[in-house]
N, C-alpha and C positions, 0 to 999 in steps of 0.2 A: 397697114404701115407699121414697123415696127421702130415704136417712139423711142423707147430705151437707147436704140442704136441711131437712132437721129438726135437723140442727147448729147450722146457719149461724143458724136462725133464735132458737136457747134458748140459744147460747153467748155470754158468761157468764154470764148474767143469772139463769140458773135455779136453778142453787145459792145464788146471793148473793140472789134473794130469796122461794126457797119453802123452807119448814118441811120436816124430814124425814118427815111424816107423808105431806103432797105427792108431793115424792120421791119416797117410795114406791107413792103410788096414781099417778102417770106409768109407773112402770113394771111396774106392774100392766094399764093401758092398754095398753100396749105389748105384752102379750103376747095379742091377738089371732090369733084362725085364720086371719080373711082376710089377714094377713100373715104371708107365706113364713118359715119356721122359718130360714133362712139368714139373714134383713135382719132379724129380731129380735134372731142370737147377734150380728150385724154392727154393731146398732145399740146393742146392752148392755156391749160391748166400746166402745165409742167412748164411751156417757155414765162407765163407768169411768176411760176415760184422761182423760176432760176432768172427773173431782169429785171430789172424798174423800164417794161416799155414805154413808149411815149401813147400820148393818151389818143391817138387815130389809130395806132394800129390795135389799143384793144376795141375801140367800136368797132373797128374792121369783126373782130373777133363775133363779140355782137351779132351782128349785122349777118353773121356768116352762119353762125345756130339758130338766128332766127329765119333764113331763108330755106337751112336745111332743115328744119322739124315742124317749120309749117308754126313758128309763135312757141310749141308746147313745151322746145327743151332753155329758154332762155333764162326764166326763173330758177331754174335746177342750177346751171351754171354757172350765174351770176351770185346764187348764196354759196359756192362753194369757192371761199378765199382764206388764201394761207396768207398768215402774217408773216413777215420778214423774220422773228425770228423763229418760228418754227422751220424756216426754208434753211437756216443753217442747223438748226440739228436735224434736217431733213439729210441735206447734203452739201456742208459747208464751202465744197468746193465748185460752188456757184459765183457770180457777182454779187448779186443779191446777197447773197447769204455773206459775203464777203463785207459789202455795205453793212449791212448793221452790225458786225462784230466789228468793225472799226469805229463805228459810233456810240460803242460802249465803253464803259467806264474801267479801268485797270482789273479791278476788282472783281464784273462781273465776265469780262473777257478771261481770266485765270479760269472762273467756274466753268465758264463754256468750253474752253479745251480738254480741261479736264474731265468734262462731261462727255464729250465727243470719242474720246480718247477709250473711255469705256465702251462704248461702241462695237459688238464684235461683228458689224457688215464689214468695216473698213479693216483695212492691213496694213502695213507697212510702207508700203508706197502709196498709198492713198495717202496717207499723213505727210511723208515726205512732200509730196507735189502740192497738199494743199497750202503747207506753211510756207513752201517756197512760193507760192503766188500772193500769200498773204505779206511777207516781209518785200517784196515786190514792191507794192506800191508806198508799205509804211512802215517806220520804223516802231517797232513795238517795246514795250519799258524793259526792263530786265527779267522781272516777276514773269512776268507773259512769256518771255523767252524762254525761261527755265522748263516751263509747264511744255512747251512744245517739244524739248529736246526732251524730257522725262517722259511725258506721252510716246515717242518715238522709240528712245530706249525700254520701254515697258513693250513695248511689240515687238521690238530683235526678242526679248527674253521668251514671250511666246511663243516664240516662232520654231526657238533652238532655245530649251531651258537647258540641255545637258551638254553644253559646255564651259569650260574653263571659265570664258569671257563672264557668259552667261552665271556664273557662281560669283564670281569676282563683284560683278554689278549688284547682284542679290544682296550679297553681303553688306555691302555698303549701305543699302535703301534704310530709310527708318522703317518703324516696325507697322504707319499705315500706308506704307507704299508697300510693302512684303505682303499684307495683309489683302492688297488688292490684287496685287499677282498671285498669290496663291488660291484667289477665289475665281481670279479669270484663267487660270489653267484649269480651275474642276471645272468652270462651266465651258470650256471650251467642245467644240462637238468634233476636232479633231484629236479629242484624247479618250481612251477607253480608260477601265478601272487599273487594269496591270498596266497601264502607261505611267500612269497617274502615281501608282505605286515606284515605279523606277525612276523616275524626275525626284521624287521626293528623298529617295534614299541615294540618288546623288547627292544631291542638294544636301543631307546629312544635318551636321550641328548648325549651317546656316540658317535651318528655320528654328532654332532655340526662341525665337519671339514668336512666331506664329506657329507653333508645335500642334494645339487644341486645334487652328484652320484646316490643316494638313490633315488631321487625323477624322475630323468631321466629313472634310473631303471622300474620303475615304469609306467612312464608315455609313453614308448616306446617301453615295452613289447608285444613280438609278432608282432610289427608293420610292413607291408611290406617296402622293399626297396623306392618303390616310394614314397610312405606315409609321410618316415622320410626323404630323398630328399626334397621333397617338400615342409613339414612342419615346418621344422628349418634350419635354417644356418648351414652348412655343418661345419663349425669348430666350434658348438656350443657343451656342454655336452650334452646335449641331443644325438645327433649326435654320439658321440664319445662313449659314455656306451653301443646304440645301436651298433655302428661296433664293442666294443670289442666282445658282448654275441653272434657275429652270428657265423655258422661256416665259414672251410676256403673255399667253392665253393661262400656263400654268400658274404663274405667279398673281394674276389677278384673279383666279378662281382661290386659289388658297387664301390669297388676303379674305375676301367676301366670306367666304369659310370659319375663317376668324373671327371675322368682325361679327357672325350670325351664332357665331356658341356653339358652336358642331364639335370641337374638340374637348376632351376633360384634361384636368389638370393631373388628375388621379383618378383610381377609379371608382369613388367616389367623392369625387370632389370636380366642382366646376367653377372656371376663370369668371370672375365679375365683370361689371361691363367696362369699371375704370379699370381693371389688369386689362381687358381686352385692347382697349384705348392707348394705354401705353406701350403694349406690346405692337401693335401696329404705326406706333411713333417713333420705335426701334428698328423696322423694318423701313421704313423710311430713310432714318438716317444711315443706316446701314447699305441700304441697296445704292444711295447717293454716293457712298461715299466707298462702293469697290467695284461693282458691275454695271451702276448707273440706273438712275429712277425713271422708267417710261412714264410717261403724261397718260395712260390709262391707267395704271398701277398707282400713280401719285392718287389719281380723282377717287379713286375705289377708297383709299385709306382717308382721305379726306372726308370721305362722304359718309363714313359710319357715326363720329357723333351726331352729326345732324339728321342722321336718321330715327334713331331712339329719340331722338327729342321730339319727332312727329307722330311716333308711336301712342297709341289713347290703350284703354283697358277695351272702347267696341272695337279698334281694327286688330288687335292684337287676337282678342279672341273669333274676330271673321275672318282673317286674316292667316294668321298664324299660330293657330290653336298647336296644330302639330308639329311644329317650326321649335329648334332650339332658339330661335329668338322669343318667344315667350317666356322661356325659363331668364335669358339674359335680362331681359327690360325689368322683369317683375321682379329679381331678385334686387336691380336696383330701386326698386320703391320702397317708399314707408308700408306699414304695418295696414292699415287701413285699407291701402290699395288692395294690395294683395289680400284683404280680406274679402273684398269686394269682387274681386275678380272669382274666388275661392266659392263664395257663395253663390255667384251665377252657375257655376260650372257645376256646383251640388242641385242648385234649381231647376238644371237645363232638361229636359223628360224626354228628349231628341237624343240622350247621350242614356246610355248601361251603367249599373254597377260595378261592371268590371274596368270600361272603358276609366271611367270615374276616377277609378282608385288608381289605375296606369298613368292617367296626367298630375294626377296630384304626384306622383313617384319623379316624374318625371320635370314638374315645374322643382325640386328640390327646394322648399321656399323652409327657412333657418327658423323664423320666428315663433314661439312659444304660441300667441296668439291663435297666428294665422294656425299651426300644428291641432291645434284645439279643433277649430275648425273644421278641420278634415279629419279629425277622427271623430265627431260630433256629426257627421253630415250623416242622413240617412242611408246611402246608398254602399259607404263606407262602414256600415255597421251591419247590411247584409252581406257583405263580405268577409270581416273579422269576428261576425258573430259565435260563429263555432268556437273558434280561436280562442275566447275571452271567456264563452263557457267550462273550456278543457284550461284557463287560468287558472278559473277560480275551483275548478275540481282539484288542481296542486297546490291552491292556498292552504283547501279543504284539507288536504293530503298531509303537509306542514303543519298544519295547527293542529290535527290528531297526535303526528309523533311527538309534536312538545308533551301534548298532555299525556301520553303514555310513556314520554320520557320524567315526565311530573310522577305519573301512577307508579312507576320502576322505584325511583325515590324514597317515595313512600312507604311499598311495600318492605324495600330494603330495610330500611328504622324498624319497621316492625318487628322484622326478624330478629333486627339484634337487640331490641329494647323486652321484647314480649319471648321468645323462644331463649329456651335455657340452653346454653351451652358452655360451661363454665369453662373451661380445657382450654379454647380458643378467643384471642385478645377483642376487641371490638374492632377496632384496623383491620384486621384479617377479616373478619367475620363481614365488613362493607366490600372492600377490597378483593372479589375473588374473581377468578377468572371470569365465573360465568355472569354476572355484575357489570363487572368490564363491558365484555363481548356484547350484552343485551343491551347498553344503555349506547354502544357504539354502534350496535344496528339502527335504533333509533335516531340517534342524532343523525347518520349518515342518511338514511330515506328524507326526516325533515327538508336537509340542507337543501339533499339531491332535488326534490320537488320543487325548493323555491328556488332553486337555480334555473332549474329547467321551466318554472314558471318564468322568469323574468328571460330566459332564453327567448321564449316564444314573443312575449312583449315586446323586446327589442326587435324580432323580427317583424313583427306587425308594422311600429314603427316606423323600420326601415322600409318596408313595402309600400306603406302610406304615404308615409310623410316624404322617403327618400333621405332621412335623416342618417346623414352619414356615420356619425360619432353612434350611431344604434350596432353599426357593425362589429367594430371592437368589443363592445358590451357584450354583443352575441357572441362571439368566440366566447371570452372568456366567461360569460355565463356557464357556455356548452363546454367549455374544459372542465369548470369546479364542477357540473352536473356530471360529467362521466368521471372525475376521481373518486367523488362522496358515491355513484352506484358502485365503483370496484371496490372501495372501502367495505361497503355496507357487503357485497359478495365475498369480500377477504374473511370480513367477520363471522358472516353466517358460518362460513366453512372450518374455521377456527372455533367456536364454538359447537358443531357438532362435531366435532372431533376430540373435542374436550370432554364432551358427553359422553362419548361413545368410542374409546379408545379397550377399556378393558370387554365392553361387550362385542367389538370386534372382534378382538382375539380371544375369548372362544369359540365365536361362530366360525371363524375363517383362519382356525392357527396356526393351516401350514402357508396359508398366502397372505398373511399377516401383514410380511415384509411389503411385500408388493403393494399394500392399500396402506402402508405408513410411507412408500415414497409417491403414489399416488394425490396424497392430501396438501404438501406442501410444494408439490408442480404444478400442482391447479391453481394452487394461490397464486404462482407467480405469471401463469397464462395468463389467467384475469387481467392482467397489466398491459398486454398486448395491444388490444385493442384502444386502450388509453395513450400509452405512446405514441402510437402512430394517430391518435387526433390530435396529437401535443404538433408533434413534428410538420402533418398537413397541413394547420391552421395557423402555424409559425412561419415557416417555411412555406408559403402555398405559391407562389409566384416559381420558385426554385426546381418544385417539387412538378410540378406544370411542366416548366418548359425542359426537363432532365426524364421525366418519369411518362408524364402523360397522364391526362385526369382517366383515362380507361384501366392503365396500367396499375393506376394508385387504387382505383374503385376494386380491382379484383386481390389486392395485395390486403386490404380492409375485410374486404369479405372472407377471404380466407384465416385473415389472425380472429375474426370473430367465430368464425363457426368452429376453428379449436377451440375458443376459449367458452361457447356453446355450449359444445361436446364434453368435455370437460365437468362443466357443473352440473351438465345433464347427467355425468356417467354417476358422479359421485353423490347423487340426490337419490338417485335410481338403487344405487349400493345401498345407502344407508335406509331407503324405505325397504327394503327386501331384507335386510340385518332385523331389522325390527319390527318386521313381519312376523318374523320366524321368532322373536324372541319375546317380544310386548304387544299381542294383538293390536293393541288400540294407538296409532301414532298417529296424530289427525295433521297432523303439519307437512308429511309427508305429501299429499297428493297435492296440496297447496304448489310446494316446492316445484314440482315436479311439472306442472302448468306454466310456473316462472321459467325454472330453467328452459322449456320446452321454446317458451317466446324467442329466447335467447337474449344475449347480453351486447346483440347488437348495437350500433351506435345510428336510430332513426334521428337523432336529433342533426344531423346534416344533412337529411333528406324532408327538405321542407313537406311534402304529404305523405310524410311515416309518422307524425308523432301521435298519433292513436297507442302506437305500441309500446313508447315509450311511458306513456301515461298508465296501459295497460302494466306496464312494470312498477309502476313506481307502486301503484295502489296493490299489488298482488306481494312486494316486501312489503307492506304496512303491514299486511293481512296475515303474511309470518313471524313480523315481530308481533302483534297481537296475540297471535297461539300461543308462544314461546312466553311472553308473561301471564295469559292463562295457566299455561303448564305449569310457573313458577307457583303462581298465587295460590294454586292445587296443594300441591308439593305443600306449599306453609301452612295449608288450613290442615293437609292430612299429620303433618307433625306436630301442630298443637296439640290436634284431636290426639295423638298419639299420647302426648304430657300429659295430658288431660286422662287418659286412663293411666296410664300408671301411675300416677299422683294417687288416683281414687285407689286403685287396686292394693298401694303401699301403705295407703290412706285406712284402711280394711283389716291387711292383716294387724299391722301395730295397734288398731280397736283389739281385733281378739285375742294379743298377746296379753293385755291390762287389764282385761274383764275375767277369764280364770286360770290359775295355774295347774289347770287338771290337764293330761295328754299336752303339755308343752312341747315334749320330745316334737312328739305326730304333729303337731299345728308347727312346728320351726322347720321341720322337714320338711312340708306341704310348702312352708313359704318360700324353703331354698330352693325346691321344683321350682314353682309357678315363676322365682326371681328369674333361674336362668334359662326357661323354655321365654319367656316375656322378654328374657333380652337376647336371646338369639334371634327373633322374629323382628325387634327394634332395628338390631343388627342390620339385620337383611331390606329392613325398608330405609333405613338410616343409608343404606349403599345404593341401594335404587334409588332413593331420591338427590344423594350425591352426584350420580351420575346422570340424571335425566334433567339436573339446568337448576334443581334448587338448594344445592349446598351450599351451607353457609358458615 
């Protein structure tokens, strides 16, 4: 039997005009054999919600599933009762349902139309027939009135938004009646995106109130749950246009969605359980108050505080270990809790190292305490152990350059306080290029190390703990880490070139030219690979969705390996210059192992920074030669003072002791003067040039 159409056709009529004695011999009729014992409970279930019958024809009722099911389906049917007013926002245009909205109070009867009216099973003539049966028997206050004719006029506009009339009424509405029509035309399922687009841009400056609806509309049309989770703030309009247009299985899966932590705020950042609370008391009022709040949708957002409140630390972690609800309860606990919870999970010997350090990532828990914790816990320290090894090798790393930027200091004073050079001021004599350049290799490897030391820390951090604020840090760790290495590669290259400017050009004099514009393109290649970690790590959302992380990864690898190549070629030059010219240049092959690493940038690739470490200690290890060489260089010029003092020290003895052959002994000294300072000369220039002029 098809009940719907044995509805449609006795509703209302049947109550209002047969006798209860009727009533009852209908559904005495009804309970035939040739009709299915299902579409008879289905069909005595539906004239209940649609009559107040008299109370023989429901025994009858009774009487008639107990004979059909043999006793078994009486209980089933008897607990299945609609209240009065669920039968009018069932289908108001019943008696029944008629009945209790006339028994309500002005106040609650406005909400119920208005309630109804959101509604999109009914149309236009649904409403129409049902107020005319309602002012029928009763006259209704003004207020009620209103809401009916508003209700009514709100469906012509959906019906036919693009005309005249239809713009004329829009205009008029205040801005939450606008607000509601514009929510009930995106969710409408007879309008596509380009519809929805052309209603809007008739409708023109009339949406000047509701412009951001319109435009959410729009811009979150069709979009999956996750999509709009993830891509705006959950109490944003955006947000909220999308839940009113879905229906109610999607609308109640995304509230649950909500209320359980699945969404982030950012992407590293997650909603507390009181934003969560509030944001789901938004959606509330909200779906009330333009598409209409279903009674499964209401109990879902209703049922999230009271759920956390039944939440303990045992079900949470039997429960919902893997659950974004674990991260939501526990971040709202005290310190304690969450210690507790923290150290179970460290105890637990059912659970990995690795697993370990993944929940801890993932409960994101803020507090200093509980953070101790988890990087205190055992299983977290076979994890970051390597980690905190290769730290402390760039503390190690750091605290040598200070002190050999100490020993640099030092040796300097010496120079000018102990070596004579009278000709040249003390400022000059501290102040020289190659001074500069050596004390700026130094400081730059220091920095670079504890940069990139604390780089790593905050990665750890963030790995562990899931501490957000670690992430910025890291950036800008890994920024100042890659400006102090191009610094410290600008330098090196500036200073051998300061070295080795006139011994190029004898060895290489007709391509001179070419290795003097060679030296200051490389400096500026070096910078390559630096700006574009400026720009990734600034811009990295931009850079993502415009370029592509593949596209970006090989644009990276290419500004590195010129800038590689580069310090390779010119290490390679200068060890073959002074191959051929100074046997002995031990700095060279050093160099030449650095450059060969390359000047890549591992510090973005979480398991590259071996190589990165491997750089930093292999500059220390050339600014160490490079003050060896210096230190050389000073002891061989003392040593140098130190004989000519004696040697001058000599002759003026044997000018004072006899005046026999004076001629031959003044001669002998003018020899030995200027063969002794031609050979000064020449070490006096070698060692100008080789990093220890002063």
């Amino acid at each position: 039997m098809n009940t719907t159409a044995f509805l449609s056709n006795y509703i209302p009529n049947l109550t209002d005009s047969m006798s209860p004695e009727t009533q009852t011999q209908v559904v005495s009729q009804l309970c035939r054999k040739d009709i299915p014992l299902k579409s008879v409970m289905s069909t005595y279930w539906n004239l209940n919600a649609t009559f107040y019958l008299p109370i023989q024809a429901q025994y009858k009722m009774i009487d008639c599933i107990n004979q059909r099911s043999n006793g078994s389906a009486v209980e089933y049917f008897l607990n299945t009762n609609i209240s009065p007013s669920r039968v009018f926002y069932w289908d108001p245009f019943t008696p029944k349902g008629f009945l209790w909205f006339a028994s309500q109070s002005e106040a609650t009867q406005a909400t119920a139309i208005y309630a109804i009216c959101l509604d999109s099973r009914f149309n236009v003539q649904f409403f129409k027939n049902t107020f005319t049966y309602f002012n029928a028997s009763i006259a209704f206050s003004e207020k009620v009135q209103s809401g009916m004719s508003l209700c009514i006029e709100t469906q012509m506009f959906l019906k036919e938004p693009i005309t005249l009339e239809s713009r004329k009424w829009f205009v008029s509405q205040s801005k939450d009646v606008q607000r509601t029509a514009v929510t009930r035309l995106c969710s409408s399922p007879i309008y596509n995106r380009n519809s929805l687009f052309d209603i809007f841009k008739y409708l023109g400056d009339a949406l000047f109130q509701v412009q951001s609806e319109a435009q959410a509309c729009l811009l979150t049309y069709k979009l999956e749950p996750a999509e709009i989770g993830f891509e705006y703030h959950l109490a944003s309009t955006q947000v909220l246009v999308w839940l009113a247009s879905q229906d109610v299985t999607d609308q109640n899966n995304f509230v649950r969605n909500v209320c359980f932590g699945y969404f982030k705020k950012a992407p590293h950042h997650y909603y507390t359980l009181v934003e969560l609370l509030q944001i789901l008391q938004t959606y509330s009022e909200y779906l009330m108050s333009t598409t209409g709040l279903l009674r499964v949708v209401q109990n879902q957002i209703q049922s999230c505080g009271p759920f956390y409140q039944q939440v303990t630390v045992s079900s949470v972690y039997e429960k919902h270990l893997w659950s974004p609800i674990s991260r939501t309860w526990l971040q709202a606990q005290n310190s304690t809790v969450q210690g507790v919870f923290v150290e179970r999970l460290c105890n637990d010997r059912n659970i990995n190292s690795t697993v370990t350090t993944s929940l801890f990532n993932i409960l994101d828990l803020s507090d200093s305490y509980v953070r101790k914790i988890m990087l205190d816990c055992t299983k977290t320290q076979d994890i970051i152990g390597d980690f905190v090894l290769n730290i402390q090798i760039l503390i190690g790393t750091a605290s040598v350059s200070a002190i050999g930027l100490l020993g640099l200091f030092i040796l300097i004073y010496f120079e000018v306080t102990i070596l004579d050079t009278p000709q040249t001021s003390i400022l000059k004599r501290i102040c020289t290029k190659f001074n500069f350049l050596l004390a700026a290799c130094f400081a730059s490897t220091g920095i670079d190390a504890a940069l990139f030391g604390s780089f790593l820390w905050f990665k750890v951090l963030n790995q562990v703990t899931g501490m957000a604020e670690a992430v910025k840090m890291a950036d800008i760790s890994i920024i100042g880490s890659d400006l102090f290495h191009t610094l410290w590669c600008v330098c090196y290259l500036s200073f051998c070139w300061t070295r080795s400017e006139s011994i190029l050009m004898n060895v290489w004099p007709r391509t001179y030219w070419l290795i003097w514009i060679l030296f200051p393109l490389s400096g500026l290649i070096l910078f390559g690979p630096l700006i574009s970690d400026v720009v990734v790590i600034t811009f990295k959302d931009v850079v993502l969705e415009r370029i592509g992380s593949r596209s970006m990864n090989r644009i990276l690898f290419i500004l590195e390996s010129i800038a590689a190549c580069m310090l390779f070629s010119v290490d390679a030059l200068l060890l073959f210059t002074f191959t051929r010219l100074l046997i002995n240049y031990a700095v060279g092959v050093i160099c030449i192992i650095y450059s060969g690493a390359g000047i890549a940038k591992p510090m973005l690739t979480w398991k590259a920074y071996k190589l990165k470490l491997l750089m930093s200690v292999s500059s220390l290890i050339v600014n160490i030669i490079l003050l060896s060489m210096k230190l050389s260089l000073f002891y061989d010029s003392k040593k140098s003072e130190n004989i000519t003092a004696s040697k001058l020290q000599g002759i003026s003895d044997s000018e004072v002791s006899g005046p026999i052959h004076v001629s031959n002994q003044s001669q002998n000294y003018r020899s030995t003067a200027v063969i002794f300072e031609t050979k000064e000369t020449i070490k006096s220039s070698q060692f100008k040039k080789s990093g220890g002029g002063v």
